[in-house]
N, C-alpha and C positions, 0 to 999 in steps of 0.2 A: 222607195223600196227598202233603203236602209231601217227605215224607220221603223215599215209592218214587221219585219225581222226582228228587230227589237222586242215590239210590242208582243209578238208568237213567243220570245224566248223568256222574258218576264211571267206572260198565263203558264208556261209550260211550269216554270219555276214555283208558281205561285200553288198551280194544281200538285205539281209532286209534293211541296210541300204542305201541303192542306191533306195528302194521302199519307202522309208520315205522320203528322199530327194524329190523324183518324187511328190508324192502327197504334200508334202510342199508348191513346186515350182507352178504345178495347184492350190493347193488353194489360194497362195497369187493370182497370173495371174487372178483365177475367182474373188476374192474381188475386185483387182484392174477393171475389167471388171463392176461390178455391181455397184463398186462407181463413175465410168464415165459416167454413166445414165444420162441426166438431170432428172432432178425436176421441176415441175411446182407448186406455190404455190396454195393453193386452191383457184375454182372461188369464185368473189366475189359474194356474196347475198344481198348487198345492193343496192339501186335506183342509185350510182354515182358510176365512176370512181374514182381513187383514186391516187390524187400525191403526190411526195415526194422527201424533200429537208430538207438538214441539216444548223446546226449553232453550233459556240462556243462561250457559253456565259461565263463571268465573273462577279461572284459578287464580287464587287472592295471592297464593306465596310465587306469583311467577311473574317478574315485570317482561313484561311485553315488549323485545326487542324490534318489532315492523313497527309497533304504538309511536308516532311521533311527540304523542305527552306523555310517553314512557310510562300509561298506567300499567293495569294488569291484561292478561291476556285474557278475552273474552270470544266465547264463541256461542254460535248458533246450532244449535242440532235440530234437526227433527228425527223422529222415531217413529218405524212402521214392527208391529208386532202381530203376533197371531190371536186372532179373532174367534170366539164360538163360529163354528161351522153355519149358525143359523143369526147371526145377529144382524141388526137392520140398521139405517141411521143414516143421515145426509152425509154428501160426498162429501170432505173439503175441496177449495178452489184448488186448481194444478198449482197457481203462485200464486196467494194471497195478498192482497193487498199492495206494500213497494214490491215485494218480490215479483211483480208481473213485470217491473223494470227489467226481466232478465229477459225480454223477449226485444228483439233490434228493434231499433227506433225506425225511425221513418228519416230515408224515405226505403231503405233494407226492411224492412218491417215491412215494405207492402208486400213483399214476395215470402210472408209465411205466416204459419198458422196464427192464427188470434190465440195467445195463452189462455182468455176468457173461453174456448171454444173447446179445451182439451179436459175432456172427464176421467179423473184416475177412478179407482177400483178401492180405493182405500172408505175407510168407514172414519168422521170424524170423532173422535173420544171414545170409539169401541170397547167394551170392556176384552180384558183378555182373558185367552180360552184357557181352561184348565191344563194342566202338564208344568213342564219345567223348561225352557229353552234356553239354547246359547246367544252369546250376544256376540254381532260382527259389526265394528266397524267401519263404516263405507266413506273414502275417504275421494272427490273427485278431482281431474282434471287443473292446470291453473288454470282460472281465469273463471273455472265454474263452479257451480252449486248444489247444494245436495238436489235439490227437487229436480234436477236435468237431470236424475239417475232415479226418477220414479218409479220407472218400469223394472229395473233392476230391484231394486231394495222392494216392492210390493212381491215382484216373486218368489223373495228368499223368507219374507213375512209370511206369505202362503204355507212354506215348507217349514214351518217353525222354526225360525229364526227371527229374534227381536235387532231387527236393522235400524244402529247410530249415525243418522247421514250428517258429518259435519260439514261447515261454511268453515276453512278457513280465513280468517279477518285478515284484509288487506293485501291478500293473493287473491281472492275471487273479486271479479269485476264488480261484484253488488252484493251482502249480507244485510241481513235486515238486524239490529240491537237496540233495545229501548226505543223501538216505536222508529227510527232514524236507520236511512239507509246508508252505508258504509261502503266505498267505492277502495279499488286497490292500489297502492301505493308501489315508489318504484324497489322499495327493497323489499315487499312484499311478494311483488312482480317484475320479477327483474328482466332487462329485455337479453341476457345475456346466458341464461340457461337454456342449456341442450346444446352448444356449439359445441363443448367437449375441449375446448381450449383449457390450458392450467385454470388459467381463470375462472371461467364457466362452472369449471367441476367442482371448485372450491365452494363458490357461491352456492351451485348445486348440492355441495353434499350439507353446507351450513342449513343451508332452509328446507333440507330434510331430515332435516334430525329437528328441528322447530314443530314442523307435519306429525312429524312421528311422537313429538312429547304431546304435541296437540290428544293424538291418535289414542293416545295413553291415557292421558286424564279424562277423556269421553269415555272409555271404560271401564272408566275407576265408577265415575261419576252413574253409567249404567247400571253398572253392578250393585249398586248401591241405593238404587232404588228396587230393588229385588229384596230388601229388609223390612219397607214400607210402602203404603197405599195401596195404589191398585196392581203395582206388581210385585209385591209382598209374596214369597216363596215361590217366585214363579222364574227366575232366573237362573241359570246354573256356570258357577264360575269358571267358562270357557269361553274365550276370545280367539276369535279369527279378525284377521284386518284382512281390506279386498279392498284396491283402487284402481283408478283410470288415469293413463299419462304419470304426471308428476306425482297425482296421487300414489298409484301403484308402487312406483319407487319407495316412499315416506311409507309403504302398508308391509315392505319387506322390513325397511328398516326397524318401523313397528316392532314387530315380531320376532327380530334376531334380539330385540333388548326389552321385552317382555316376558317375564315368566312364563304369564299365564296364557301366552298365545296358542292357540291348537295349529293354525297353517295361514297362512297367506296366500296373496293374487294380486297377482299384477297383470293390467287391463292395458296391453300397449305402453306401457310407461315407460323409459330409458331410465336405465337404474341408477342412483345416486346413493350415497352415505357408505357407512363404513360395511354395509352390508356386501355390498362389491370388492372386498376385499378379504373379508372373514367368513362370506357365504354364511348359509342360513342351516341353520339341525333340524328346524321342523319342517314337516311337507310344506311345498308353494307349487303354484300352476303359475305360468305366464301365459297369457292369451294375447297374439299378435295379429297386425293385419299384415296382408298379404305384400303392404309396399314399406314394413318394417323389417329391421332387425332384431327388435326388441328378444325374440327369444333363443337368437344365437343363430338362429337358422333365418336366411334372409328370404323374404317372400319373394315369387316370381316379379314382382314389378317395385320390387326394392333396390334402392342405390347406395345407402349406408355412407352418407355424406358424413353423418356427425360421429361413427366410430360406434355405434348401435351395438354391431358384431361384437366387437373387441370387449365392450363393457361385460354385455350378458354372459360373455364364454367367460369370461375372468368368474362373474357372480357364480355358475352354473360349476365349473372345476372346483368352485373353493367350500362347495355346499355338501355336505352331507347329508343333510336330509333329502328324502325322495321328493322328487319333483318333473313336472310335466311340462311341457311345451304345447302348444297346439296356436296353427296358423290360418286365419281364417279365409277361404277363399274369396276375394270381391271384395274382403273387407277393406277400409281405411278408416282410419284414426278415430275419427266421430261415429263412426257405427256400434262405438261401447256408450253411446249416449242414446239419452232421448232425441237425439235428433232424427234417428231413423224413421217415428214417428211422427214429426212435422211437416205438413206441406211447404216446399222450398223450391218459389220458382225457378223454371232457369233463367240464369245462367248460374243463381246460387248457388244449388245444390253440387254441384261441381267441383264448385271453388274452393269450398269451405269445408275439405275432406271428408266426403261420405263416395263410398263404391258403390259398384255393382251391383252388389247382392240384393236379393230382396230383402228390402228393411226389417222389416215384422221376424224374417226369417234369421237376420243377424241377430236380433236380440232375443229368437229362441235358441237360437247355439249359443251365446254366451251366457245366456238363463240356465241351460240342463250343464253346461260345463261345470260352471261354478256351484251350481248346486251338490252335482255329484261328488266334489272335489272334495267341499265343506263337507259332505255325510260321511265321507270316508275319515278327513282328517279330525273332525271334531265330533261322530259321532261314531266313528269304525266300521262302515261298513263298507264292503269291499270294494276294492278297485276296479276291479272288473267293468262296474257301473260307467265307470269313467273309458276303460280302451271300448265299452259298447254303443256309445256315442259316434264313435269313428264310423262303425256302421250306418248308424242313422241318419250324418253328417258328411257323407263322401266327402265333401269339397275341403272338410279340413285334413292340416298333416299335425296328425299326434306321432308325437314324442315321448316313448312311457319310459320309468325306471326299468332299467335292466337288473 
């Protein structure tokens, strides 16, 4: 009797397990199935098409403090600009070549989109459209790269503006230079920013002020091709810098030590450098999510471990120049990325800071924000544009200049 008892408890064992197995194997087969999708990035909403083309610049007079063979600093940009309204020409890839390394490996990688599978909107080598535009520096995230802000930077290319998206070297997890992929290091990437300890903030405001000289010579280096080739007369010496996270921080900093900046944006970034203490004269917006403190006002499902509040209000009192707050309902951290556009199975999507909101719908509030923002502070057109968002956008809380 012992026995057949046995033998029933081993098949019972055998069959649950062979039924876990089974459904394992369908759900990986359906993730892989729903990360084979393509992806279309969003349309554009601005009057032009929009090309784009890469460059590696070097600044020769600046040794390289992250560089472990202490050459020079080198970095990666790509550039999206505005296009004839009617111009044609094959896509580029989303991430070309190594840069597709920027998509998780496997076995994270089976729960999202194939980056072979995501079609941008951009035109490769487009000629650019007639007029003159400003150039903005788009500066992202640690740990990421320009192309995870495609959908952002082809927007603003839409609306005439020629978008610098820099790779900072050896903060982002993967840059591509001289054909070799370049992964990030620990003083590049330090595990100890954002705690807000003495320590932390030091390190913090040191490698943003790094971001922000980066930030600097990619506009030099822009503007300067507005003398020659194909964008010869076509540039007009106005700078906005715009980032996400650490970037954002490094895009104010940016701009409190640039002449020629018109205004800044910071994309949920915790503010770092001397800017948090000297506060900024030209316009800046700060765009939050809803479980941040980033813009002084904490979101409904913020808890302000790392002192968020305290920085912003400090930046925010010490500013002179006009500036905006707005917090986005649903959002979290990664919905100022291209991630809202990826498929990410569960239990990913979750984990890996993206809300609520509808995706597509986060990156059109963060699209007409900073749009608006930029036309007011770099081309003057009124503000208005910006509290009439509030409308369009219930779920955010705007914070205008009084």
């Amino acid at each position: 009797m012992a026995g057949m008892r046995a033998h029933r408890w081993r098949r019972r064992v055998l069959i649950g397990s062979g039924s876990v197995l089974v459904l394992l194997a369908w759900y990986v087969m359906a993730m892989a199935a729903f990360g084979a999708r393509q992806v279309v990035l969003p349309a554009l909403t601005g009057q032009y098409q929009v090309g784009r083309t890469s460059f590696e610049w070097v600044d020769a007079g600046r040794a390289d403090p992250l560089d472990p063979h202490h050459g020079p600093r080198r970095l990666s940009v790509w550039l999206w600009y505005p296009a004839p309204a009617d111009a044609q020409g094959p896509h580029p890839a989303y991430t070309p070549g190594l840069w597709s390394k920027l998509a998780f490996g496997a076995p994270v990688g089976w729960f999202e989109t194939d980056f072979g599978k995501i079609r941008v909107r951009s035109i490769d080598g487009a000629a650019v459209a007639d007029g003159r535009f400003p150039v903005v520096v788009l500066e992202p995230g640690m740990g990421f790269a320009a192309p995870q802000y495609s959908a952002l930077a082809e927007s603003l290319a839409s609306h005439g503006y020629v978008v610098a998206g820099l790779t900072p070297t050896y903060s982002a997890n993967l840059t591509v230079l001289g054909g070799q992929a370049v992964t990030s290091n620990r003083e590049g990437n330090p595990p100890d920013v954002g705690g807000h300890t003495g320590e932390s903030q030091q390190t913090g405001d040191r490698l943003a002020a790094e971001w922000a000289t980066d930030a600097r010579f990619v506009a030099g280096q822009v503007l300067a091709l507005g003398q020659t080739g194909q964008f010869g007369g076509r540039l007009e010496p106005k700078v906005a810098y715009v980032g996400h996270s650490f970037g954002g921080a490094s895009s104010l900093e940016a701009c409190r030590v640039d002449a020629r900046c018109a205004g800044a944006v910071d994309l949920d970034g915790t503010q770092f450098g001397r800017v948090v203490d000297t506060g900024l004269a030209k316009p800046f917006m700060i765009l939050g999510a809803e479980d941040s403190c980033t813009t002084g006002t904490c979101g409904p499902k913020a808890t302000d471990q790392g002192g968020e509040r305290t920085t912003a209000t400090k930046l925010l009192q010490a500013s002179t120049g006009p500036h905006w707050q707005v917090v986005v309902g649903g959002a979290h951290h990664l919905n100022f990325t291209d991630y809202d556009l990826y498929f990410l199975g569960p239990p990913l999507r979750s984990l890996i800071g993206l809300g609520s909101v509808n995706p597509r719908q986060a990156l059109s509030i963060q699209n007409d924000y900073v749009t608006a923002f930029l036309d007011h502070a770099v081309r003057n057109a009124p503000a208005t544009a910006i509290a009439d968002l509030h409308t369009k956008y219930p779920a955010t809380q705007l914070t205008a200049p009084r």
